[in-house]
MARDREN-10563 format. One record per residue (C-alpha): x, y, z; residue in three letters. Coordinates in steps of 0.25 Angstrom, whole numbers, plus 5000, padded with zeros to 4 digits. Example, Ala and Ser with C-alpha at 12.3 -4.5 7.8 and 13.67 -1.06 7.14 Angstrom:
MARDREN-10563
504949825031ala;505549965029ser;
end
This chain:
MARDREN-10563
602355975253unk;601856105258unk;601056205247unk;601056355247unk;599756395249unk;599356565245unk;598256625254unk;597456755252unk;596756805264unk;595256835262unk;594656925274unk;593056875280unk;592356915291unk;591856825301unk;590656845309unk;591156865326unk;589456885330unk;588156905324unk;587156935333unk;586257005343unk;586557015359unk;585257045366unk;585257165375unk;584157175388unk;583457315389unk;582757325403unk;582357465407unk;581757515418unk;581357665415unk;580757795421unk;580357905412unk;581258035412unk;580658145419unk;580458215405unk;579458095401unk;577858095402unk;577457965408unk;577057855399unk;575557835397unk;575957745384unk;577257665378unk;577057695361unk;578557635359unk;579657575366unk;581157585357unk;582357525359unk;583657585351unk;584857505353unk;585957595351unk;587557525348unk;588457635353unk;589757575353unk;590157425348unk;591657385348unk;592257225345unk;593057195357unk;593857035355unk;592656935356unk;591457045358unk;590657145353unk;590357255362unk;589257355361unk;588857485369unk;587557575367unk;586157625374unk;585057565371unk;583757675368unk;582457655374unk;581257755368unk;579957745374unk;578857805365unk;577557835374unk;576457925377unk;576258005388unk;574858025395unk;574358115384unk;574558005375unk;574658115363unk;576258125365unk;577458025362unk;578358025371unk;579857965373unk;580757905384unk;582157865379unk;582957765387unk;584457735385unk;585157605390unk;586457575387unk;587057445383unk;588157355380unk;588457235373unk;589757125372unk;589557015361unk;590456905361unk;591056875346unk;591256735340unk;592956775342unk;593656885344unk;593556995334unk;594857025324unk;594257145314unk;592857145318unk;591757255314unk;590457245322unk;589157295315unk;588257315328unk;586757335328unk;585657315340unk;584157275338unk;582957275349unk;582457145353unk;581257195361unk;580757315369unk;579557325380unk;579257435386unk;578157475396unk;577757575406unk;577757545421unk;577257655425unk;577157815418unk;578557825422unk;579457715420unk;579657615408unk;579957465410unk;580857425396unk;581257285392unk;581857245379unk;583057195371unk;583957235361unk;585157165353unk;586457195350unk;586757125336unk;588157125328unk;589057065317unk;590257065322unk;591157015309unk;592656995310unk;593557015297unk;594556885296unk;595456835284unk;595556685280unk;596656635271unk;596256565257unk;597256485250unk;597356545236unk;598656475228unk;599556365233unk;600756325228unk;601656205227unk;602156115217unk;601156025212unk;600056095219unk;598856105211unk;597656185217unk;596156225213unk;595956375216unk;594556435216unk;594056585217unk;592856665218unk;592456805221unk;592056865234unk;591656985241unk;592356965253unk;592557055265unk;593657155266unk;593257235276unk;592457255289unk;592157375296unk;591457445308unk;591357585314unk;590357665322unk;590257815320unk;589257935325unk;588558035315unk;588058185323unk;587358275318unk;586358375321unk;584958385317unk;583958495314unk;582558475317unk;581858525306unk;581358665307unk;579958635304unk;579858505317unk;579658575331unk;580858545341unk;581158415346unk;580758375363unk;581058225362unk;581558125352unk;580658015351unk;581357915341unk;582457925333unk;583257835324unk;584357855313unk;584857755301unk;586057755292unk;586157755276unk;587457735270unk;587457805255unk;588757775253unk;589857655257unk;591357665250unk;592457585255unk;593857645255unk;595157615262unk;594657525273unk;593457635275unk;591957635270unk;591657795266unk;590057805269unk;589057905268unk;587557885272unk;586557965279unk;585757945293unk;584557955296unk;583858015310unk;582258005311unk;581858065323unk;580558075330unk;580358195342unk;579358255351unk;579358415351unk;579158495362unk;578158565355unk;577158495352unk;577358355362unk;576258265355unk;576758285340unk;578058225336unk;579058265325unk;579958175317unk;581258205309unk;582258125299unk;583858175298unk;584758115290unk;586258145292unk;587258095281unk;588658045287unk;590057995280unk;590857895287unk;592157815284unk;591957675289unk;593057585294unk;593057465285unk;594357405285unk;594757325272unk;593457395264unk;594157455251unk;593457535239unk;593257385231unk;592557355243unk;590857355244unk;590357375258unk;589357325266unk;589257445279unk;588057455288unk;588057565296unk;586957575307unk;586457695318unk;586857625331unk;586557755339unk;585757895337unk;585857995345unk;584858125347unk;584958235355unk;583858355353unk;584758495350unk;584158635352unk;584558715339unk;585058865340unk;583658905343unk;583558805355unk;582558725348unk;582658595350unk;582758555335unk;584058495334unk;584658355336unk;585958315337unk;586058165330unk;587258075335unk;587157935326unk;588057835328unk;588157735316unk;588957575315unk;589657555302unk;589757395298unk;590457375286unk;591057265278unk;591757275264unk;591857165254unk;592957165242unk;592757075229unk;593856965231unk;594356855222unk;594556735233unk;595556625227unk;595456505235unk;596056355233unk;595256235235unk;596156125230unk;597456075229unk;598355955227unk;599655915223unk;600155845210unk;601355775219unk;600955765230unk;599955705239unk;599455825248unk;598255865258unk;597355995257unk;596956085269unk;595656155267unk;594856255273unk;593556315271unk;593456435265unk;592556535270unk;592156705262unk;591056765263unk;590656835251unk;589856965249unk;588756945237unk;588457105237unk;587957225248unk;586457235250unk;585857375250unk;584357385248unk;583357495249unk;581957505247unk;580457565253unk;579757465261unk;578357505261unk;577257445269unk;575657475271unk;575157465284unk;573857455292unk;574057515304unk;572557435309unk;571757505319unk;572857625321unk;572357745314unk;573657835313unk;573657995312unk;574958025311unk;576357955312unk;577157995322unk;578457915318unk;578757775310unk;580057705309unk;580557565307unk;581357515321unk;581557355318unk;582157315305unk;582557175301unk;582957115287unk;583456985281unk;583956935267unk;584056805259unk;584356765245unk;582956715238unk;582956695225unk;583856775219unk;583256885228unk;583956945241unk;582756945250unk;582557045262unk;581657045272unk;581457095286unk;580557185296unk;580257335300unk;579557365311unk;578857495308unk;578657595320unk;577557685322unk;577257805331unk;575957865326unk;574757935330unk;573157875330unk;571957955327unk;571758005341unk;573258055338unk;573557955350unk;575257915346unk;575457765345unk;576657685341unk;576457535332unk;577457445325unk;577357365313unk;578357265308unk;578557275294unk;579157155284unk;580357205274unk;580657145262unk;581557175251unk;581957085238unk;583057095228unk;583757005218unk;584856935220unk;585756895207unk;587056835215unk;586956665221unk;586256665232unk;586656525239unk;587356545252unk;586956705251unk;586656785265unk;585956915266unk;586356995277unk;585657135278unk;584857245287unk;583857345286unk;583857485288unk;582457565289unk;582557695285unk;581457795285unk;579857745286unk;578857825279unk;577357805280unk;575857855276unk;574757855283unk;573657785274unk;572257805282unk;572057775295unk;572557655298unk;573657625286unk;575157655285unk;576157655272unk;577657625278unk;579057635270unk;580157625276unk;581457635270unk;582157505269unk;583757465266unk;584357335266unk;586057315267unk;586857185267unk;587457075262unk;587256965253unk;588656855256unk;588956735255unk;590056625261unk;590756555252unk;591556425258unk;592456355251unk;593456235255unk;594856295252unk;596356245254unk;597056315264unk;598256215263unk;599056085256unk;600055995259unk;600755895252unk;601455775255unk;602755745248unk;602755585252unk;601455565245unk;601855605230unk;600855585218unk;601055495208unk;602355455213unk;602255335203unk;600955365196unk;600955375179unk;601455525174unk;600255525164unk;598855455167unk;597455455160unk;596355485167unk;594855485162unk;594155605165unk;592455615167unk;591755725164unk;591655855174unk;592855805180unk;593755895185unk;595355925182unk;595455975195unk;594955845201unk;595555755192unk;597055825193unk;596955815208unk;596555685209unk;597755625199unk;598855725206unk;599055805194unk;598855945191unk;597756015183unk;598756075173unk;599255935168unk;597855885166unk;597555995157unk;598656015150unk;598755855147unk;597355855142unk;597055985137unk;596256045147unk;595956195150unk;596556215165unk;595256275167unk;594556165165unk;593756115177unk;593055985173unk;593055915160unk;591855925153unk;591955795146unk;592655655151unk;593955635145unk;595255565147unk;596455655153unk;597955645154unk;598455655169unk;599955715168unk;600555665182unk;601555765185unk;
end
């Protein structure tokens, strides 16, 4: 005898790639003619930029230039000057299978850099720098939520879910030009840049996420005016953006990350031919998944009062959001610098960033490193460049269960501050926001079928009523299945609440036998 089974579809997403692919960067360089020669490397920087990325069947592909800036000195040893080398790249990841309705979110880190002087004139670079994505595929499964038959008695759990309803990518480009404050002297050469995004505002409507944030640009330039002095500005531009999340709705919560894959400066003179504009091309990666609160209704046992009959099971897989991270905070740090007496800073900026979260006692622990960047001048006023790698940690409570729980965050820096204390100390605080997700996976062994057999009857020529002795704790459920009669007629004979799961006491119960 065959059972009608009814089935809900509950969409998931399933991971196609997580990872980093490795990327060589061997150059051989000669200065530009516009260069000094080098008398002595301060810095060497690498800034992987993603330009384009697109899901093609079973791979990933990635274009974009990868930026070499060589801090050095000439032979004055007074000046900081700059050489900026551009080479292109391109990538092809293979997926686990071949994408349906993918979103990429891609990102790129440095492995390592070295850099060195073979002669005045020319640069020998080696290094390394990864390509890393999440490639995650939006899939439906089918859950069996209510069968039907005769005699068919079944066991239906729930539970509530945050489940994911919609997944989303897009790449866009923000311009804009910028003035150079009046009061700063014209700009000759760009010597570092860097710009980050902060979403303010993230609202899901009609398969769209409507946000609003700013951008920030620091900028740090030579002027022609003055060669050995340095100037350095901060822009911030705010953008709106509609971003394609298909399935997100306004009952939805989103998680978005939106990174800078690209910036772009190009010196502008302004209507008095000063060179005191720049014209800012950024382009920005949208990642964005939106989860909707679902009751999922789900059948985990079955059998029939007249019939023998076999179950097929499978097991049930949904993950679950527990809730959106989004913390700020001021990390502050006191350092001693040893035996480098600093004058003035030149610039600071946090280039490395790493974090990672766990569940500890009913606190969401987070903790990661910053690598503190610093081009300063000593007391003979002589520019020099020093890192330091700097611990992050960052604690708050967590009131939800925590087994089985997974933390998956980033860090953003945003803008460093800093205070010279004496000659040889430095107070640093840096701007600090965490995002993520706390989830979890629930598994569940579920009936996705039944099927009965009409030669095999029940009780064909059993007793119509029967006594049964009952212990304590033991379950209706259990006891009806086993004796091939249904729930119902247990606790109707015996005055049972249909809700009743096990019997608090041992008692003796009349089995109906239908």
């Amino acid at each position: 005898m065959e059972y009608t089974f009814k089935r809900a579809e509950y969409a998931d997403s399933t991971v196609l790639f997580d990872g980093c692919q490795e990327q060589p960067l061997d150059l051989d360089v000669s200065l530009p003619d516009y260069c000094p020669d080098i008398q002595r490397i301060l810095k060497c920087q690498v800034v992987p930029c993603i330009s384009t990325h697109s899901i093609n069947g079973d791979h990933l592909e990635t274009e974009g230039v990868a930026r070499v800036r060589v801090l050095y000195l000439d032979s004055r040893e007074d000046t900081v000057r700059c050489c900026e080398i551009e080479s292109g790249f391109s990538s092809s990841i293979p997926l686990r299978e071949t994408a349906v309705s993918a979103a990429a979110r891609v990102g790129a880190r440095v492995e390592y850099i070295n850099c060195r002087a073979t002669s005045p004139r020319r640069l020998d670079i080696h290094g390394a720098f990864s390509v890393c994505a999440l490639v995650l595929d939006q899939r439906t499964q089918q859950i069996c939520t209510h069968a039907e038959g005769d005699g068919l008695e079944q066991r239906r759990e729930s539970c509530q879910v945050s489940s994911l309803s919609g997944l989303g990518e897009q790449q866009f480009t923000v311009s804009e030009m910028l003035e150079i404050n009046n009061s700063k002297p014209p700009v000759e050469n760009i010597l570092r840049s860097r710009a980050y995004c902060v979403v303010k505002d993230c609202r899901p409507v009609s398969g769209k996420l409507l946000t609003k944030g700013n951008i920030h640009i620091e900028v740090l330039y030579s002027s022609g005016l003055d060669d050995t002095s340095l100037e350095s500005m901060e822009f911030e531009i705010p953008f709106s953006q509609m971003i394609d999340c298909a399935g997100a709705g306004e009952d939805c919560c989103c998680n978005l990350r939106m990174e800078v894959t690209d910036l772009s400066l190009q010196v502008r003179n302004d209507s008095a031919g000063e060179a005191m504009r720049l014209e800012a091309e950024v382009r920005l990666s949208a990642f964005s998944c939106a989860y909707r609160d679902e009751t999922v209704h789900y059948i985990t046992d079955a059998y029939s009062t007249e019939f023998e009959s076999e179950l097929d099971f499978h097991q049930m897989q949904i993950s679950c959001l527990d809730e959106l991270i989004h913390e700020s905070t001021v990390q502050k740090t006191a350092l001693d610098m040893g035996s480098e007496n600093i004058s003035k800073i030149l610039d600071i900026w946090s280039e490395i960033s790493s974090i990672a979260g766990e569940i500890q006692n009913s606190q969401v622990v987070f903790s990661g490193k910053m690598n503190l960047c610093l081009l300063a001048l000593d007391a003979n006023g002589t520019p020099f460049y020093l890192e330091k790698m700097l611990d992050v940690s960052l604690n708050r409570p967590f009131a939800g269960e925590q087994d089985g729980r997974r933390v998956a965050c980033w860090m953003q820096v945003g803008a460093v501050g800093y205070r010279i204390t004496g000659n040889t100390g430095l107070e640093v605080s840096a701007e600090i926001t965490v995002e993520g997700t706390i989830s979890h996976t629930l598994l569940q062994k579920a009936i996705c079928g039944m099927h009965g057999d009409e030669t095999r009857r029940k009780n064909e020529n059993g007793a119509v009523l029967s006594l049964y002795y009952a212990g304590e704790n033991e379950s209706v459920w259990e006891i009806a299945r086993s004796h091939g009669v249904s729930v119902r007629s247990i606790c109707d004979e015996n005055g049972l609440s249909s809700a009743e799961e096990r019997l608090s006491e041992g008692q003796m119960l009349l089995l109906a036998t239908p």
